[in-house]
mmCIF entry with sequence, helices, sheets and N, C-alpha, C, O atoms, coordinates in Angstrom:
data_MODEL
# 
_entry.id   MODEL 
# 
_entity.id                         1 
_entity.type                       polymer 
_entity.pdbx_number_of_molecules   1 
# 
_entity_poly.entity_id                      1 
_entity_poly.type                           'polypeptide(L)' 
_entity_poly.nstd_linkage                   no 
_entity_poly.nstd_monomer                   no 
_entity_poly.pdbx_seq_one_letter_code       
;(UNK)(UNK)(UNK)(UNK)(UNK)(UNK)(UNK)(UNK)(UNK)(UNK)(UNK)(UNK)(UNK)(UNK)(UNK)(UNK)
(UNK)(UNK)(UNK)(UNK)(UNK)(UNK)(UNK)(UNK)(UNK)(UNK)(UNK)(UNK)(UNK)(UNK)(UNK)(UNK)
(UNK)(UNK)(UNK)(UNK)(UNK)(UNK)(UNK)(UNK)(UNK)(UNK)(UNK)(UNK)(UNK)
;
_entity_poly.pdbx_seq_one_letter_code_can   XXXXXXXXXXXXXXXXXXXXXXXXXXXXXXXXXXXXXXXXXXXXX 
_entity_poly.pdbx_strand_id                 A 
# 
loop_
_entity_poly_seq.entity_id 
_entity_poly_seq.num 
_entity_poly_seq.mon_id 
_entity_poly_seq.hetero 
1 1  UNK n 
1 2  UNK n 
1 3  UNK n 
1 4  UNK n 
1 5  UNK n 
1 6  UNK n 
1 7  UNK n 
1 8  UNK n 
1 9  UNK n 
1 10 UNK n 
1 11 UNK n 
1 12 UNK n 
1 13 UNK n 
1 14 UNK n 
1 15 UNK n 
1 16 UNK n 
1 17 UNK n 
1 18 UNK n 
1 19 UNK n 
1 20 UNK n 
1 21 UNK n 
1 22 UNK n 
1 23 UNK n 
1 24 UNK n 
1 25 UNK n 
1 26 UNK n 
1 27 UNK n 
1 28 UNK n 
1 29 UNK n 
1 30 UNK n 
1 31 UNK n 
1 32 UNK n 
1 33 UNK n 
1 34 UNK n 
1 35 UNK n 
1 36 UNK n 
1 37 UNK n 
1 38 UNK n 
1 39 UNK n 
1 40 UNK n 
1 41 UNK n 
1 42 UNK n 
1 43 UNK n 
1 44 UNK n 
1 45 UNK n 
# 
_struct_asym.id          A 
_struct_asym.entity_id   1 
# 
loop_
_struct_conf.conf_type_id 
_struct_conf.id 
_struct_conf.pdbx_PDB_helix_id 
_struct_conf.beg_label_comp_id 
_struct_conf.beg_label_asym_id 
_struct_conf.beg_label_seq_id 
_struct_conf.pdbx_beg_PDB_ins_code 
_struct_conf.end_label_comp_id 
_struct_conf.end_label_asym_id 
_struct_conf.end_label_seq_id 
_struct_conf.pdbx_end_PDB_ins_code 
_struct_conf.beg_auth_comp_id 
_struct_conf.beg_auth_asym_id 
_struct_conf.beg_auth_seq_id 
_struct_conf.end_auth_comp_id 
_struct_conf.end_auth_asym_id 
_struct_conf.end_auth_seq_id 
_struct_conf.pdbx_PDB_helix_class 
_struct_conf.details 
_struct_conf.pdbx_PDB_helix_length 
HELX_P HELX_P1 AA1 UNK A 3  ? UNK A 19 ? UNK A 3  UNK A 19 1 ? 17 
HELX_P HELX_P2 AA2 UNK A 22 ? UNK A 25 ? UNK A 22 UNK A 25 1 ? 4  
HELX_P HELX_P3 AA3 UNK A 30 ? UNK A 42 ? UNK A 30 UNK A 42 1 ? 13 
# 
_struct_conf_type.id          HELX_P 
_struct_conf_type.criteria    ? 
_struct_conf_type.reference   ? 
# 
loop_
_atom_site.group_PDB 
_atom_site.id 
_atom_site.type_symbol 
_atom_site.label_atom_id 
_atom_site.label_alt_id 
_atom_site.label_comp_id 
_atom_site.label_asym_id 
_atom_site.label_entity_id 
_atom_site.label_seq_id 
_atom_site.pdbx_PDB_ins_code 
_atom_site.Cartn_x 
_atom_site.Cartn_y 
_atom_site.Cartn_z 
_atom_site.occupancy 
_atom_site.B_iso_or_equiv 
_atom_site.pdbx_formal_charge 
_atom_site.auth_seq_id 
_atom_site.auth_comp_id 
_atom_site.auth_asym_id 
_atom_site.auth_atom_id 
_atom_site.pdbx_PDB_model_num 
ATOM 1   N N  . UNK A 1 1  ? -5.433 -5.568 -15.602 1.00 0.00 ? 1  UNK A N  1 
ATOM 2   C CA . UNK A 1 1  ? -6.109 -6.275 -14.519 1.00 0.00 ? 1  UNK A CA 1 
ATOM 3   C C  . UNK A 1 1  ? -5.237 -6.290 -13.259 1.00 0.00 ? 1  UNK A C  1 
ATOM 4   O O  . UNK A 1 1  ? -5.890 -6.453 -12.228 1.00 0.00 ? 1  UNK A O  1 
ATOM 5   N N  . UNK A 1 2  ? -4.266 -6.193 -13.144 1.00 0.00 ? 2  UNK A N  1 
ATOM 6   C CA . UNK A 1 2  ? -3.228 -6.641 -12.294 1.00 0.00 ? 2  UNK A CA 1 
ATOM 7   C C  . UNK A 1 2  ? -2.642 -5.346 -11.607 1.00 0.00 ? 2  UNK A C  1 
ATOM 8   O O  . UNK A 1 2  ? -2.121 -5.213 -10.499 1.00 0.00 ? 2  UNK A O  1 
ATOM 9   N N  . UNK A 1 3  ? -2.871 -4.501 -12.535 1.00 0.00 ? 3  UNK A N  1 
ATOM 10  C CA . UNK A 1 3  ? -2.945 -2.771 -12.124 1.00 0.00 ? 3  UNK A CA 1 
ATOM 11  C C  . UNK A 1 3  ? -3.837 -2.210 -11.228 1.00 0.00 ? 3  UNK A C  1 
ATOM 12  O O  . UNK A 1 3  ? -3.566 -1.415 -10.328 1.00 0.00 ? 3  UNK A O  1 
ATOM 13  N N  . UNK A 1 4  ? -5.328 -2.841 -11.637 1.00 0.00 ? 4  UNK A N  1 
ATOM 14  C CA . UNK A 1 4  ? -6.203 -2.817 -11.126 1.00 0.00 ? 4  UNK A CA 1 
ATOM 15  C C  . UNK A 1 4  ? -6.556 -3.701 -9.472  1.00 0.00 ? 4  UNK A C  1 
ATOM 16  O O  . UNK A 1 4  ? -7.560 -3.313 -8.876  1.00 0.00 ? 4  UNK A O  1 
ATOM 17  N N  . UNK A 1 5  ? -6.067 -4.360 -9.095  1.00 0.00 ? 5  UNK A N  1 
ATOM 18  C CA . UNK A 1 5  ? -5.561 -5.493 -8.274  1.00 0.00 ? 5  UNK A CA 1 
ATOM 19  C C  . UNK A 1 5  ? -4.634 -4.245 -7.257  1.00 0.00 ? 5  UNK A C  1 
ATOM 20  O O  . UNK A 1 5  ? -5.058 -3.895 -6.156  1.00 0.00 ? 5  UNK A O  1 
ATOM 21  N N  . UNK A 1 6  ? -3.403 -3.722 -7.836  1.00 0.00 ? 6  UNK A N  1 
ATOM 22  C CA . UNK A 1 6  ? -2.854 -3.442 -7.623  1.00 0.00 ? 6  UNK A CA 1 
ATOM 23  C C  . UNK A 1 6  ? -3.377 -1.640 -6.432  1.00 0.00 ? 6  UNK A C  1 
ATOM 24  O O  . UNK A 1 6  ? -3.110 -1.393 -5.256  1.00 0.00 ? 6  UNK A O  1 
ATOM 25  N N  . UNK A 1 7  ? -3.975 -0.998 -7.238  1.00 0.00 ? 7  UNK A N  1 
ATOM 26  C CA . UNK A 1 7  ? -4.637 -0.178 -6.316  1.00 0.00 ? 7  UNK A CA 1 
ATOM 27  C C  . UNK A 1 7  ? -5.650 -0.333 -5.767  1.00 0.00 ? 7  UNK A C  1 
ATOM 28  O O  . UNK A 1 7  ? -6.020 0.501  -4.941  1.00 0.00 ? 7  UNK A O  1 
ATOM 29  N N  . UNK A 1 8  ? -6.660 -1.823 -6.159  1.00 0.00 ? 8  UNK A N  1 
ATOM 30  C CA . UNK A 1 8  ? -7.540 -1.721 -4.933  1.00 0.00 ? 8  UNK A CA 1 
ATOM 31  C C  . UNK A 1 8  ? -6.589 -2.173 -4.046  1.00 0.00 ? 8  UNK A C  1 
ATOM 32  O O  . UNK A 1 8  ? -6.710 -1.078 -3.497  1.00 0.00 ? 8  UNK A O  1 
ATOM 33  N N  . UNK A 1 9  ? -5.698 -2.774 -3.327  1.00 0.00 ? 9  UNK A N  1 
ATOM 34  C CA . UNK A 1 9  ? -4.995 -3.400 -2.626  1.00 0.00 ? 9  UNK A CA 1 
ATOM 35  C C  . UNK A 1 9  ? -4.329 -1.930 -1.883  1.00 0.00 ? 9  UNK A C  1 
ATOM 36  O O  . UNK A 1 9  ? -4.396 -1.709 -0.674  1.00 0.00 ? 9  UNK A O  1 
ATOM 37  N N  . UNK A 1 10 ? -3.775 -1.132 -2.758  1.00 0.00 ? 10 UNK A N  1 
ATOM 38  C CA . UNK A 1 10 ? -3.302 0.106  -1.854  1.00 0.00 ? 10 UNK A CA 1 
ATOM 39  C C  . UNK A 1 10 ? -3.919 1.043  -1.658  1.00 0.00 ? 10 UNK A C  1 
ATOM 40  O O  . UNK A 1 10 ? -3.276 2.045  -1.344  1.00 0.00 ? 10 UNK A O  1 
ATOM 41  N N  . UNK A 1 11 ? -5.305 1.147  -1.743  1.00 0.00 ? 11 UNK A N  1 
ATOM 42  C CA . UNK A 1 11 ? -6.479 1.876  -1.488  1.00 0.00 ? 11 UNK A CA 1 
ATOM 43  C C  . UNK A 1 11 ? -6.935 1.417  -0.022  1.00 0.00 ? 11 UNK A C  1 
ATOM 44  O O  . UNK A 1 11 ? -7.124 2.217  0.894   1.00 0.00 ? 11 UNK A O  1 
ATOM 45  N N  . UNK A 1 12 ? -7.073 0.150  0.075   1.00 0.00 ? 12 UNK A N  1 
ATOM 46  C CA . UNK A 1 12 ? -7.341 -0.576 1.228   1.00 0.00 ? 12 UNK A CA 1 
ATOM 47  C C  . UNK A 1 12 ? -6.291 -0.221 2.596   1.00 0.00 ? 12 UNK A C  1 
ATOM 48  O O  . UNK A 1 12 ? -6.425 0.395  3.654   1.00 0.00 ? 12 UNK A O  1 
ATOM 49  N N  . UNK A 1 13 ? -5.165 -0.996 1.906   1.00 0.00 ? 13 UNK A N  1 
ATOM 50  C CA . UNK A 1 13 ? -3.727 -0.521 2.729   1.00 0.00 ? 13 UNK A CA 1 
ATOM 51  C C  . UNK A 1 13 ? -3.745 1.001  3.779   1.00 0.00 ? 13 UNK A C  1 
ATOM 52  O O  . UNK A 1 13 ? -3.301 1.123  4.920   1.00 0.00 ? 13 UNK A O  1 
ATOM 53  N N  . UNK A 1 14 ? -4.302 1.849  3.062   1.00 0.00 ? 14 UNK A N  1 
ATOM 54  C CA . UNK A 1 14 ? -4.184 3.355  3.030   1.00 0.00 ? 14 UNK A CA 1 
ATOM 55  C C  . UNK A 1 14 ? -5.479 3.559  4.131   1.00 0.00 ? 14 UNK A C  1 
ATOM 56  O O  . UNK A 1 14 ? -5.381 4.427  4.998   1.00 0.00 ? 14 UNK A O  1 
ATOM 57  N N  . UNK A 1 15 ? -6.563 2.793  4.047   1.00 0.00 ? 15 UNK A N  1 
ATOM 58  C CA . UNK A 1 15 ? -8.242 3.429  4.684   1.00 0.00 ? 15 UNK A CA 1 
ATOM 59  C C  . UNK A 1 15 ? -7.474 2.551  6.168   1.00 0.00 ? 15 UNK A C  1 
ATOM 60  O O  . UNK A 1 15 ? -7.385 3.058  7.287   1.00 0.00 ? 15 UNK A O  1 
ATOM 61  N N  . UNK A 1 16 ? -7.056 1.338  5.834   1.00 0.00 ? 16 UNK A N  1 
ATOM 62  C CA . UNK A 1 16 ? -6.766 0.519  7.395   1.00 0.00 ? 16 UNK A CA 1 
ATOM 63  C C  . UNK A 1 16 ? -5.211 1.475  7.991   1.00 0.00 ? 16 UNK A C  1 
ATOM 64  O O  . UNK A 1 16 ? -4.954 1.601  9.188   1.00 0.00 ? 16 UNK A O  1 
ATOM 65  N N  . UNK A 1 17 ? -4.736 1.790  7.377   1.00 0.00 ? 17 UNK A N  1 
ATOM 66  C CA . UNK A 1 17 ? -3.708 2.702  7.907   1.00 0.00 ? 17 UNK A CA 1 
ATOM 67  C C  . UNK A 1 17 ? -4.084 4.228  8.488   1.00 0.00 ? 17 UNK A C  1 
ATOM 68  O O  . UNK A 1 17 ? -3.578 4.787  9.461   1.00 0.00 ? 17 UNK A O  1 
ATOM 69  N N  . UNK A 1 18 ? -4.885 4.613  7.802   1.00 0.00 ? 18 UNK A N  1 
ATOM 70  C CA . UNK A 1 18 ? -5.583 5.966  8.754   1.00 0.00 ? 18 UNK A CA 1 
ATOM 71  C C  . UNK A 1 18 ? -6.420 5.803  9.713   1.00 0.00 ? 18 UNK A C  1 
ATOM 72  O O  . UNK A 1 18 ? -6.698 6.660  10.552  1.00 0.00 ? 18 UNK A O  1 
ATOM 73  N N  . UNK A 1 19 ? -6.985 4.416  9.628   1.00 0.00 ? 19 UNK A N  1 
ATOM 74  C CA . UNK A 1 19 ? -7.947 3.867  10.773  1.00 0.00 ? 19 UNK A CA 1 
ATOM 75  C C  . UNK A 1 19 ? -7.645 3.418  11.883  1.00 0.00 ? 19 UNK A C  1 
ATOM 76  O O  . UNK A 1 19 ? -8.342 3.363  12.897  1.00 0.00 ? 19 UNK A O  1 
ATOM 77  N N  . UNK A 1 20 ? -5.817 2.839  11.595  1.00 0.00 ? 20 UNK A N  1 
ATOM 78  C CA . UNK A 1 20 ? -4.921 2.444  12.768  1.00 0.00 ? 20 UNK A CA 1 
ATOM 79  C C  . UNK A 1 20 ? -5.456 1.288  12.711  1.00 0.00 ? 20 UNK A C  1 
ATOM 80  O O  . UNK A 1 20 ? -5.854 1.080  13.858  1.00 0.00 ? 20 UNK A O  1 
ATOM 81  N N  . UNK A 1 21 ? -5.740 0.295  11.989  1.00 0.00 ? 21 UNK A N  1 
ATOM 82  C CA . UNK A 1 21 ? -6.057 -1.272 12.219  1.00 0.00 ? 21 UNK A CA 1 
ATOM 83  C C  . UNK A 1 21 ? -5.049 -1.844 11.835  1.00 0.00 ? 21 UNK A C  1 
ATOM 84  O O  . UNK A 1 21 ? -4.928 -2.952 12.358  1.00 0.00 ? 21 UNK A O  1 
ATOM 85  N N  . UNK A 1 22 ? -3.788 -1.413 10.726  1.00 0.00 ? 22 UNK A N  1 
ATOM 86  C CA . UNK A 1 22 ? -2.284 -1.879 10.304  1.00 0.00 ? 22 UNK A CA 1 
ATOM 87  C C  . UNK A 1 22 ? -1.224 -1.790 12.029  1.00 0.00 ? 22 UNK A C  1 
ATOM 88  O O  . UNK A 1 22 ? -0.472 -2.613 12.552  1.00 0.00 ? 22 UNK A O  1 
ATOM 89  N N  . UNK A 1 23 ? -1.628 -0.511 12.413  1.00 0.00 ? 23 UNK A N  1 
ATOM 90  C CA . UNK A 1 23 ? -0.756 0.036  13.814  1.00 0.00 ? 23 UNK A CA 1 
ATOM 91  C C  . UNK A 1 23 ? -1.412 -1.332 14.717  1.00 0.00 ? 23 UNK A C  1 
ATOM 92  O O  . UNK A 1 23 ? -0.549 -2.076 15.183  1.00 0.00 ? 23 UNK A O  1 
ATOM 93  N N  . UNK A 1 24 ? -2.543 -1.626 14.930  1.00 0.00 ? 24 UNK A N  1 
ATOM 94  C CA . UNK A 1 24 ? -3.409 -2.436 16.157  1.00 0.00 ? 24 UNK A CA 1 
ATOM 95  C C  . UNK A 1 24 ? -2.611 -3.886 15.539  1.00 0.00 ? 24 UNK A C  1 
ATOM 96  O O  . UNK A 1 24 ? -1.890 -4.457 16.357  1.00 0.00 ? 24 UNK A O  1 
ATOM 97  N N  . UNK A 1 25 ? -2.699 -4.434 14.287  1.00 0.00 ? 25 UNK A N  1 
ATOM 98  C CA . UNK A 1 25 ? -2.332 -5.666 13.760  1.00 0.00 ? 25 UNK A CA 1 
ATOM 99  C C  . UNK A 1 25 ? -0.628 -5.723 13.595  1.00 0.00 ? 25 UNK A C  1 
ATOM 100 O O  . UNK A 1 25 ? -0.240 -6.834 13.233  1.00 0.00 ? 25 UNK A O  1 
ATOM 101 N N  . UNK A 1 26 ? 0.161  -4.983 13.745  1.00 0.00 ? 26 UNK A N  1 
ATOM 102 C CA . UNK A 1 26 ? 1.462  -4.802 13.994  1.00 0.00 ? 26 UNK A CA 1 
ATOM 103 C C  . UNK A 1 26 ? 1.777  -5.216 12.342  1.00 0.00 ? 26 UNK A C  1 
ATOM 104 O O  . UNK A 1 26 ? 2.731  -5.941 12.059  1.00 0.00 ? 26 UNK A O  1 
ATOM 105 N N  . UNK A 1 27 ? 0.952  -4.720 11.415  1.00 0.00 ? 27 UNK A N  1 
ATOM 106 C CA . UNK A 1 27 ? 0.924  -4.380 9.659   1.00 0.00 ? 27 UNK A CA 1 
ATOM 107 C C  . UNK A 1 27 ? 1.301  -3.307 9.269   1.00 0.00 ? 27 UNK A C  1 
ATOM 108 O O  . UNK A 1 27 ? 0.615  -2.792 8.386   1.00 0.00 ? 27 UNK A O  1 
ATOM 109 N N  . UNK A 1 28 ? 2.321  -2.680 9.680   1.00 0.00 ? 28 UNK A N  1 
ATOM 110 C CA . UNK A 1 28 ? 2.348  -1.572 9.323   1.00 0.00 ? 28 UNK A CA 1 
ATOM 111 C C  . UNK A 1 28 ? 3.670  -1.694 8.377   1.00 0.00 ? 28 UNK A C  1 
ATOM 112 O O  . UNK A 1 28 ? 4.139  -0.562 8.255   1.00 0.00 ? 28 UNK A O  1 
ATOM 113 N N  . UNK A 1 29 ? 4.311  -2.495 7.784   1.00 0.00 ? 29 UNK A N  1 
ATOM 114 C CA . UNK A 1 29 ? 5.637  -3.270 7.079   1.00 0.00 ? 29 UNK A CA 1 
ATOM 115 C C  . UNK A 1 29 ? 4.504  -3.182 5.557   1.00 0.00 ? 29 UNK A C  1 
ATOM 116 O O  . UNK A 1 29 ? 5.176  -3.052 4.533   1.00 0.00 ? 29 UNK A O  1 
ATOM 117 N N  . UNK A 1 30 ? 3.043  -3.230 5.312   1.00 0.00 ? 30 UNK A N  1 
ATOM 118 C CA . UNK A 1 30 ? 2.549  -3.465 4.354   1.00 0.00 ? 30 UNK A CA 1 
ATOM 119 C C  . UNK A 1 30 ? 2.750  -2.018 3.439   1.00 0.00 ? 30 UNK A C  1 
ATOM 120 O O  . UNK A 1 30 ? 2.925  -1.958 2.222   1.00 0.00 ? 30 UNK A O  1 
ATOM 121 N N  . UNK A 1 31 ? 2.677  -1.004 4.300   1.00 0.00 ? 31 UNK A N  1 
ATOM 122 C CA . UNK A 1 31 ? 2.854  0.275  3.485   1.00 0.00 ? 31 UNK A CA 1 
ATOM 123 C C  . UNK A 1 31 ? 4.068  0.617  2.894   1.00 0.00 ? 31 UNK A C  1 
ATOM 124 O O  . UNK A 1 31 ? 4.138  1.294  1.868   1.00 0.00 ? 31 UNK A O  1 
ATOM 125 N N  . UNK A 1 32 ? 5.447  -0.016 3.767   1.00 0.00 ? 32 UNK A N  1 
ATOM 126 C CA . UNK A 1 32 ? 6.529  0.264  3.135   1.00 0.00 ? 32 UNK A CA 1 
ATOM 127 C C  . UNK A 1 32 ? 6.202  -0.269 1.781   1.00 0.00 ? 32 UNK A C  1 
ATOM 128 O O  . UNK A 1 32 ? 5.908  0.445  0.823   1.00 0.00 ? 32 UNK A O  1 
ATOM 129 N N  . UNK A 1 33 ? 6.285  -1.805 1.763   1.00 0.00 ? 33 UNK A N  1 
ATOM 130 C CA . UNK A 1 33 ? 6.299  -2.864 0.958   1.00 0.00 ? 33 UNK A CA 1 
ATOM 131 C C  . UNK A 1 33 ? 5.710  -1.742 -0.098  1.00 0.00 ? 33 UNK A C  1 
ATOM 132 O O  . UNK A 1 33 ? 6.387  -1.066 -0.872  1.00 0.00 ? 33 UNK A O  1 
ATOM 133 N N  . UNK A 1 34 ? 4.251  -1.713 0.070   1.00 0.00 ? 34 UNK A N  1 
ATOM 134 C CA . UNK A 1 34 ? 3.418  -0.560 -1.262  1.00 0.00 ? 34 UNK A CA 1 
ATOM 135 C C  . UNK A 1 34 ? 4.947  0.316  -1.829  1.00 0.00 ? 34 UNK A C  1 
ATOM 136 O O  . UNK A 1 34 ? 5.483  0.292  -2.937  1.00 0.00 ? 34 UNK A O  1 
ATOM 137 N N  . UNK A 1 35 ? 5.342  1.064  -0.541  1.00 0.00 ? 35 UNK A N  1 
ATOM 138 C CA . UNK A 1 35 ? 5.792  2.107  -1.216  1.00 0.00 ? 35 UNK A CA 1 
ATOM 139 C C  . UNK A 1 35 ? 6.855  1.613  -2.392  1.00 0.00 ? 35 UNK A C  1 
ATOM 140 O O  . UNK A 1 35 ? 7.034  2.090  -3.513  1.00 0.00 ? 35 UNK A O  1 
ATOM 141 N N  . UNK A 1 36 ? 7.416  0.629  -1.822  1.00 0.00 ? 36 UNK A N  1 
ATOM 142 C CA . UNK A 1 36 ? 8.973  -0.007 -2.570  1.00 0.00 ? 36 UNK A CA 1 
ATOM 143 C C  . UNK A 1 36 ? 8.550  -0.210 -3.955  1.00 0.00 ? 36 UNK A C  1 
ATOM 144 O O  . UNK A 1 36 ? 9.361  -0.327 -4.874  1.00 0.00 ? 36 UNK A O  1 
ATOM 145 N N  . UNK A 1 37 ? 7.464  -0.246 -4.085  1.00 0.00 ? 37 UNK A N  1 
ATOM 146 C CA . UNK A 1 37 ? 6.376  -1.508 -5.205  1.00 0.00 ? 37 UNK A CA 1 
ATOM 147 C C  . UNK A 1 37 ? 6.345  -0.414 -6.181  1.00 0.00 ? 37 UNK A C  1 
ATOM 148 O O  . UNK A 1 37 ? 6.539  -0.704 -7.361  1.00 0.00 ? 37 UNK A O  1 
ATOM 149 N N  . UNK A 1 38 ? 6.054  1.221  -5.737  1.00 0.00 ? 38 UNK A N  1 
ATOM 150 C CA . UNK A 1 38 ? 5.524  2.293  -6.470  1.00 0.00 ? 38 UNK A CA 1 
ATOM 151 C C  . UNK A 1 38 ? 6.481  2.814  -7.114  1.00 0.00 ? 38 UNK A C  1 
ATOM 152 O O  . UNK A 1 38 ? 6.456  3.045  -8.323  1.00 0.00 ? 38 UNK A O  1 
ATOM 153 N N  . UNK A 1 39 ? 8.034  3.196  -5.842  1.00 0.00 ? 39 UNK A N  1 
ATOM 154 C CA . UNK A 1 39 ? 8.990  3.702  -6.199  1.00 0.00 ? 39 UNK A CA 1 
ATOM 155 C C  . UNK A 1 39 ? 9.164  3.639  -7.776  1.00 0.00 ? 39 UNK A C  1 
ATOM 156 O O  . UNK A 1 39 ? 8.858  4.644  -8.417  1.00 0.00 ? 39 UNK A O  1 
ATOM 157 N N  . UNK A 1 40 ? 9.609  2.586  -8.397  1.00 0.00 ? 40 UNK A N  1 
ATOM 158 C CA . UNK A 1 40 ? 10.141 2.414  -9.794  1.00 0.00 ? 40 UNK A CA 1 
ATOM 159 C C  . UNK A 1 40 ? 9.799  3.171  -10.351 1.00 0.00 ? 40 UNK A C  1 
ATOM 160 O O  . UNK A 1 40 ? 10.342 4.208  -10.733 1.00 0.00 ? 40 UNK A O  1 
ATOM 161 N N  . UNK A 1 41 ? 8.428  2.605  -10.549 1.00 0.00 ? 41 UNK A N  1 
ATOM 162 C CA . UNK A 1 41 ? 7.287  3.106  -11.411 1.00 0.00 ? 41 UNK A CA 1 
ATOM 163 C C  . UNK A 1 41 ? 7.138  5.122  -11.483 1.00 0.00 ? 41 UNK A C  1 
ATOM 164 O O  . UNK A 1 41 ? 6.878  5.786  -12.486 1.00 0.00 ? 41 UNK A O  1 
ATOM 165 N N  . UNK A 1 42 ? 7.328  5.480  -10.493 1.00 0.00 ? 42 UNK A N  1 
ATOM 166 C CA . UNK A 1 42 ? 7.129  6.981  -9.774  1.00 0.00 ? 42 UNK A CA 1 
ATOM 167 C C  . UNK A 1 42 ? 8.439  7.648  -10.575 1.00 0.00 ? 42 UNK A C  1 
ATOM 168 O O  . UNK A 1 42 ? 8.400  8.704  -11.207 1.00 0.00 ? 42 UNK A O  1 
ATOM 169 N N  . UNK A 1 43 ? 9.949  6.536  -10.350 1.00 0.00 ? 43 UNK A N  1 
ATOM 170 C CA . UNK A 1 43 ? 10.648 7.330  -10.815 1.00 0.00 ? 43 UNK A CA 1 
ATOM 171 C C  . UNK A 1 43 ? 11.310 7.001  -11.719 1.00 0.00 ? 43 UNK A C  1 
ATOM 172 O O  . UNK A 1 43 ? 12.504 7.278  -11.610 1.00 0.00 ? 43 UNK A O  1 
ATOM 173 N N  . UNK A 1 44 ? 10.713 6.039  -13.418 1.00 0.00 ? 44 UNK A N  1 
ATOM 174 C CA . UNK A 1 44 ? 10.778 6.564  -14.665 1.00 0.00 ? 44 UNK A CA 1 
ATOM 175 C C  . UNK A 1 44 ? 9.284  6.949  -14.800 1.00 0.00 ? 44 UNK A C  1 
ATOM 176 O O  . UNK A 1 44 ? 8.506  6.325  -15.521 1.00 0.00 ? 44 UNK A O  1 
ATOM 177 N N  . UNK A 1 45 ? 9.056  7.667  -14.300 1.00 0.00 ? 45 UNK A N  1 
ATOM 178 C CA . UNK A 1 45 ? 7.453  8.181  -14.955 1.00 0.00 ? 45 UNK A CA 1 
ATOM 179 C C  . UNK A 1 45 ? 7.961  9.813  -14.764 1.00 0.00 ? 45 UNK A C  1 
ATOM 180 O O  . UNK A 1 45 ? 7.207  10.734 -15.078 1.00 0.00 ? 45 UNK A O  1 
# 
């Protein structure tokens, strides 16, 4: 569930970031954050 949580949240992140509404809202600190979140996971997988 929480996985699930987890990519609708960076699915979203991702559509407002190509749309430039993160750039307009000065949100653009939310994608790092994602990325930091993934890292681990990315690299024992």
């Amino acid at each position: 569930m929480l996985l699930a949580a987890f990519y609708v949240f960076a699915i979203a992140a991702i559509i407002l970031h190509y749309t430039g509404h993160l750039k307009r809202w000065n949100c653009e600190w939310i994608l790092i954050v994602l990325a930091i979140a993934v890292f681990p996971a990315v690299l024992f997988l």
